[in-house]
C-alpha positions in Angstrom: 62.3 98.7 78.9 60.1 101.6 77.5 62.3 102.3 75.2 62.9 99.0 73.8 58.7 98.4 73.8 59.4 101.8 71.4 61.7 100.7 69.0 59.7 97.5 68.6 56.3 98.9 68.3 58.0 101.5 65.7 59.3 98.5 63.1 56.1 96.6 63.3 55.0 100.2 62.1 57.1 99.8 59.7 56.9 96.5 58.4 52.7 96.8 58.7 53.1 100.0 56.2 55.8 98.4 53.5 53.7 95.6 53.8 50.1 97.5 52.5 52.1 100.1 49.9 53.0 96.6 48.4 49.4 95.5 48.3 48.1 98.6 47.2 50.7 98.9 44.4 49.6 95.1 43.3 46.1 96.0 43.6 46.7 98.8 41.0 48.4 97.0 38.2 47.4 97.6 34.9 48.0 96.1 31.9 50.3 97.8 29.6 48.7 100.6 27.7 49.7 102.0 24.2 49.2 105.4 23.3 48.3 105.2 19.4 47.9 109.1 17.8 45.3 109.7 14.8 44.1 112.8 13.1 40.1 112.9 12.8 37.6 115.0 10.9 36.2 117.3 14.2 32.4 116.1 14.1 34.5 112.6 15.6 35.9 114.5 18.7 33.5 114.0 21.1 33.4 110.6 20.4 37.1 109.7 20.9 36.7 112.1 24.2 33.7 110.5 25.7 35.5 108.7 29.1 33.6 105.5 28.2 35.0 105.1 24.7 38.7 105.7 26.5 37.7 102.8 29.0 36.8 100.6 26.7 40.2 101.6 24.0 41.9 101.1 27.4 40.6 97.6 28.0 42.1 96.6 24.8 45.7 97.7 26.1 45.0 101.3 24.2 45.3 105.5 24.7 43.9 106.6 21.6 44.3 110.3 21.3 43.3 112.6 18.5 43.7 115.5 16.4 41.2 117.2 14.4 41.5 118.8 10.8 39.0 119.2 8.0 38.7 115.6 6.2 40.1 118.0 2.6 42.6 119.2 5.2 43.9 115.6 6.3 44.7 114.6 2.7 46.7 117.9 1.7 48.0 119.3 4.8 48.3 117.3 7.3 51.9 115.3 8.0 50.6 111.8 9.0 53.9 110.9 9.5 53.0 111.6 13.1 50.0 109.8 13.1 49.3 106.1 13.5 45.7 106.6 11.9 44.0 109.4 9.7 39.9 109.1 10.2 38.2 111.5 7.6 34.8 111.6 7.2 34.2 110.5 3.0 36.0 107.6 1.1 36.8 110.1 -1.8 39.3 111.6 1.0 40.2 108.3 2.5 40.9 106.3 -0.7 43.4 109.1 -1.2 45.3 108.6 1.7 45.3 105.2 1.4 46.8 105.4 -1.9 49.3 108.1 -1.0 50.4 106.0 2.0 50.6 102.7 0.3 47.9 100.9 2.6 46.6 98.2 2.3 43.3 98.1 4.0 40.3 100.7 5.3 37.6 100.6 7.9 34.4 102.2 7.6 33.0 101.9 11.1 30.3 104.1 10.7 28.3 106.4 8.4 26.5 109.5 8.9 23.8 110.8 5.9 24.2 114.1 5.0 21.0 116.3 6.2 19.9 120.1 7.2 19.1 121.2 10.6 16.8 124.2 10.1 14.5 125.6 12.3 10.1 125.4 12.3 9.0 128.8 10.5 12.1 128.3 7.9 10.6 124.5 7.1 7.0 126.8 6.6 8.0 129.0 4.2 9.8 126.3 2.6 6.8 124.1 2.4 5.4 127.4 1.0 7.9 127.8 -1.4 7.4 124.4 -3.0 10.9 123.4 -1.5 10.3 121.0 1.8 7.7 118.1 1.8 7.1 115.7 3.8 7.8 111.9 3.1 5.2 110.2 4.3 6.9 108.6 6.8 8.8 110.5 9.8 10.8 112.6 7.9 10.5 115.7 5.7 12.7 116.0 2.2 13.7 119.3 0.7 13.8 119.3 -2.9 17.3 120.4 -4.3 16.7 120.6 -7.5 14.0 123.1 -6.9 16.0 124.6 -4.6 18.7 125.2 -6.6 16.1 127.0 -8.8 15.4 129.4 -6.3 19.0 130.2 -5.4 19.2 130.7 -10.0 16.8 133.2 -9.4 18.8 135.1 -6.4 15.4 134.2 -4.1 15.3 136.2 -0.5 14.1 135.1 2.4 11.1 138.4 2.2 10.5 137.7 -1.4 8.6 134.7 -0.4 4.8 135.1 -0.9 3.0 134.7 2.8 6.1 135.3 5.0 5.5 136.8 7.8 7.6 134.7 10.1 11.2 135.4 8.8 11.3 138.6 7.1 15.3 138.7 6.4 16.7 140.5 3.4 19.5 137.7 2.7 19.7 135.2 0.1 17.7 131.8 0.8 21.1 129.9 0.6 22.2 126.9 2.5 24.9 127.5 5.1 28.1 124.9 5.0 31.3 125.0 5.9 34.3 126.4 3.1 34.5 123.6 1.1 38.5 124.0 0.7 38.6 122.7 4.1 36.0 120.7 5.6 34.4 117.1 4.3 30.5 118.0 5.2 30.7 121.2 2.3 32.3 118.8 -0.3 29.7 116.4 0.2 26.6 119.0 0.1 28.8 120.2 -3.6 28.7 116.7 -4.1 24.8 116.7 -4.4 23.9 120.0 -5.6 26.4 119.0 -8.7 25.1 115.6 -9.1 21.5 117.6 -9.7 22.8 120.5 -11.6 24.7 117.7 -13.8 21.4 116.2 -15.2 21.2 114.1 -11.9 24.7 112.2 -12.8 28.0 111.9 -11.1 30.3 114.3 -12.2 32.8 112.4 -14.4 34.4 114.7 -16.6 36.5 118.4 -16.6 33.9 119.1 -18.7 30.9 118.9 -16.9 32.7 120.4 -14.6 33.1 123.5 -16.4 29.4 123.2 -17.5 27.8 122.8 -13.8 30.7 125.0 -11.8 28.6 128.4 -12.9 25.4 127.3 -11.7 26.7 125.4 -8.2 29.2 128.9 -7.4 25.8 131.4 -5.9 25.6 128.2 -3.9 29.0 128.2 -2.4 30.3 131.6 -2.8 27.1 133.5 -1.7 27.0 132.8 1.8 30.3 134.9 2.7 32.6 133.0 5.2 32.2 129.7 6.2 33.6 127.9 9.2 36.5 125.8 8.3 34.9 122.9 10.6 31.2 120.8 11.0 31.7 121.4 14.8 31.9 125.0 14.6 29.4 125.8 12.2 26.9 123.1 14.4 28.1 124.7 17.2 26.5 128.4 16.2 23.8 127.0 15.0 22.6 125.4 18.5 23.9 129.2 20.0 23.0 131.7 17.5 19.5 130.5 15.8 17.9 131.3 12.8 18.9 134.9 12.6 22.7 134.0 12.1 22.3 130.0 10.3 18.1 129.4 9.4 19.3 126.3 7.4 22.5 124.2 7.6 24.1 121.5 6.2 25.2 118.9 8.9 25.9 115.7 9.4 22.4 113.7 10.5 24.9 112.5 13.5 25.9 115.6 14.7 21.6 116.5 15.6 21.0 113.4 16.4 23.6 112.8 19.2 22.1 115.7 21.4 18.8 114.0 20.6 19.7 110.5 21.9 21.5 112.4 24.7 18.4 114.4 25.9 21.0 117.6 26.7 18.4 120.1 25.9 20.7 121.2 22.9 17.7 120.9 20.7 15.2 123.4 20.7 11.1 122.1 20.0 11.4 124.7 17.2 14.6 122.8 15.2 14.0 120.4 12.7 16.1 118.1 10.8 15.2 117.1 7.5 16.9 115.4 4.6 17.6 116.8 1.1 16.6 114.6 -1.7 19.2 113.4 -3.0 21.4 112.8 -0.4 24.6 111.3 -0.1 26.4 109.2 3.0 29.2 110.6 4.2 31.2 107.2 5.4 34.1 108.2 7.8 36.4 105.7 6.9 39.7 105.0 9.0 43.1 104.5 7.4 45.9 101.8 9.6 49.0 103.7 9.1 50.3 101.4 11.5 49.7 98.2 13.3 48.6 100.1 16.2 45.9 102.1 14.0 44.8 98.9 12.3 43.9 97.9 15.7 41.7 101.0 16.4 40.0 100.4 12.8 39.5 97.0 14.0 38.1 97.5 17.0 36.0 100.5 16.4 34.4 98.2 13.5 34.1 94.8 15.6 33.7 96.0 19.5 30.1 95.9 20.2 30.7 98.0 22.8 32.6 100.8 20.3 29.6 100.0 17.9 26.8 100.9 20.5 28.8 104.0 21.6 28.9 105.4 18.5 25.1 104.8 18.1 25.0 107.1 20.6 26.5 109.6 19.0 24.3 109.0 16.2 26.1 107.4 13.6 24.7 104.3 12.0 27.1 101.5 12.0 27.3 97.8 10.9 24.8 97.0 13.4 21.8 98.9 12.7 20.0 97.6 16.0 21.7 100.1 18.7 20.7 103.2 16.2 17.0 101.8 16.0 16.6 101.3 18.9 17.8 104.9 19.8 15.2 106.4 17.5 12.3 104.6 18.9 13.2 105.0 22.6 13.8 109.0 21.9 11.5 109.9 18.8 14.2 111.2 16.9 13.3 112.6 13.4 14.9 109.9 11.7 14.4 108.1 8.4 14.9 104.7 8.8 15.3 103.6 5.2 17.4 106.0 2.8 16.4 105.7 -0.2 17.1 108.6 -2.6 21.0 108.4 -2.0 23.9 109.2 -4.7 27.5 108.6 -4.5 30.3 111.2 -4.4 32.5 112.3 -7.8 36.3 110.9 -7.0 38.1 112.7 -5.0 40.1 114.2 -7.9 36.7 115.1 -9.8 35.6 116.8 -6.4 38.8 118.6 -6.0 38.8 120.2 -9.8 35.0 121.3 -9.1 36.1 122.9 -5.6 39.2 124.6 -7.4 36.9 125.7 -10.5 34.3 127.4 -8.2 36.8 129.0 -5.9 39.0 130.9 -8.7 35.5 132.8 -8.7 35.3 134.3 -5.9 35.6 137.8 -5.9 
């Protein structure tokens, strides 16, 4: 009779354990999920890897994973044939693709304005060199056209009257990335040439030839250049003003730690904007249904939208970035007003190719 009790006490087992792995395996149904692949200028990344973006791609049935290569690098070498969407950081670049792939449509979720993290004593002898003022507002501006003057004149960093806070023997010369590769260099070319072109968009070869010898000390002076924003931000944050005292960025890419309160920002950084400026609008190109629906979403999803507020772009809905500024104090201008748009990407390309059969 024990044994029997046994046997029936061991299906009931049984039956009770079938019975919950079928409840639990219910319980965890998920809707289908699609994994759609795009290729993204690198300041994006930690956007697309923040686990609340994935969730909420995830509640829309989508995996979106991503590549990064300089925005320049997207249109020329890159193979998107593997790539559902390509998400580079200018409309020169993007209106390229588009018109290399055949598509039919674009989405510019979000913009970032160009700007130049740089540290307290450098904004001083700045200020001192008739360079940096402030706006009025929150904001300080730093004059490119005089500062282009100072880099005609070979300027150093010790040869500025007063200075005793950064006595450095190198050039006073904006650090960016090698504008062959990288998106956040063109631009900064973009507005030095618009200033060195009798403040115009470059339209012609032969303003280019005219403007390439006064915007190469510019470019070719620093030495190397990261090939990516993220890696020259990146030392910037690490290194200090001894390896990078000014910077061109991305206003996104200092304002995210900002809004983030990470302690990535030191009380002696600064970001301030050069006048003119120019937006850099990362604009997504569908080269599929599956990346139209990323475009889609990133540009309609409120909840997309306020994420990437947080990493501090300004998007469609200026409300979530505002709001940001006031809670945290950020050093942001709310209006932009001194902003110029980018040559073509063809005009941009000749002037990159004209300045870099200089270099040495």
């Amino acid at each position: 009779m024990k044994r029997w009790i046994g046997v029936i006490l061991a299906a009931v087992l049984a039956g009770v354990a079938v019975v919950a792995v079928v409840a639990g395996n219910r319980g965890e149904e998920r809707p289908a999920v699609a994994v759609v692949r795009g290729v993204i200028g690198s300041e994006k990344k930690p956007f697309f890897d923040d686990p609340r973006v994935r969730a909420a791609f995830a509640r829309h049935g989508l995996r979106v994973e991503v590549d990064t290569a300089g925005s320049r690098q997207i249109v020329t070498d890159v193979d998107l044939g593997r790539y559902a969407f390509a998400f580079p950081s200018s409309v020169p670049a993007a209106e390229r693709i588009k018109r290399d792939r055949g598509a039919t449509v674009t989405y510019s979720p979000f913009y970032s304005p160009m700007a130049v993290a740089t540290f307290e004593p450098i904004a001083g002898l700045l200020a001192k060199a008739g360079v940096l003022s402030n706006s009025g507002k929150s904001h300080q501006t730093l004059d490119i056209k005089k500062y282009l003057e100072l880099v005609a004149k070979g300027t150093r960093w010790d040869e500025i009257p007063g200075n005793s806070a950064y006595k450095a023997r190198k050039r006073v010369l904006l650090t960016t990335t090698d504008i062959r590769t990288s998106n956040s260099a063109a631009m900064y070319l973009s507005v030095i040439g618009y200033v060195a072109n009798g403040e115009d968009v470059i339209t012609s070869d032969a303003q280019i030839a005219k403007i390439a010898p006064v915007l190469a000390p510019a470019v070719l002076d620093q030495g190397f250049s990261e090939s990516t924003s993220e890696a020259s931000f990146d030392d910037y944050l690490a290194l200090g003003a001894g390896k990078t005292p000014m910077l061109v960025v991305y206003e996104a890419q200092y304002l995210a730690h900002v809004f983030a309160g990470d302690g990535a920002i030191k009380p002696d950084m600064r970001l301030v904007y050069p006048s003119p400026t120019v937006l850099s609008k990362h604009t997504l190109v569908p080269l599929s249904a599956a990346g139209d629906r990323v475009g889609r979403l990133l540009t309609e999803d409120p909840e997309l939208q306020s994420l990437a507020a947080a990493y501090g772009f300004r998007t469609t809905d200026p409300r979530a970035f505002a709001g940001l500024v006031a809670k945290t104090g950020a050093p942001a201008t709310a209006d932009l007003v001194d902003v110029v748009e980018p040559p073509t990407y063809e005009r941009l390309d000749r002037l990159i190719t004209t300045i870099d059969a200089a270099r040495p």
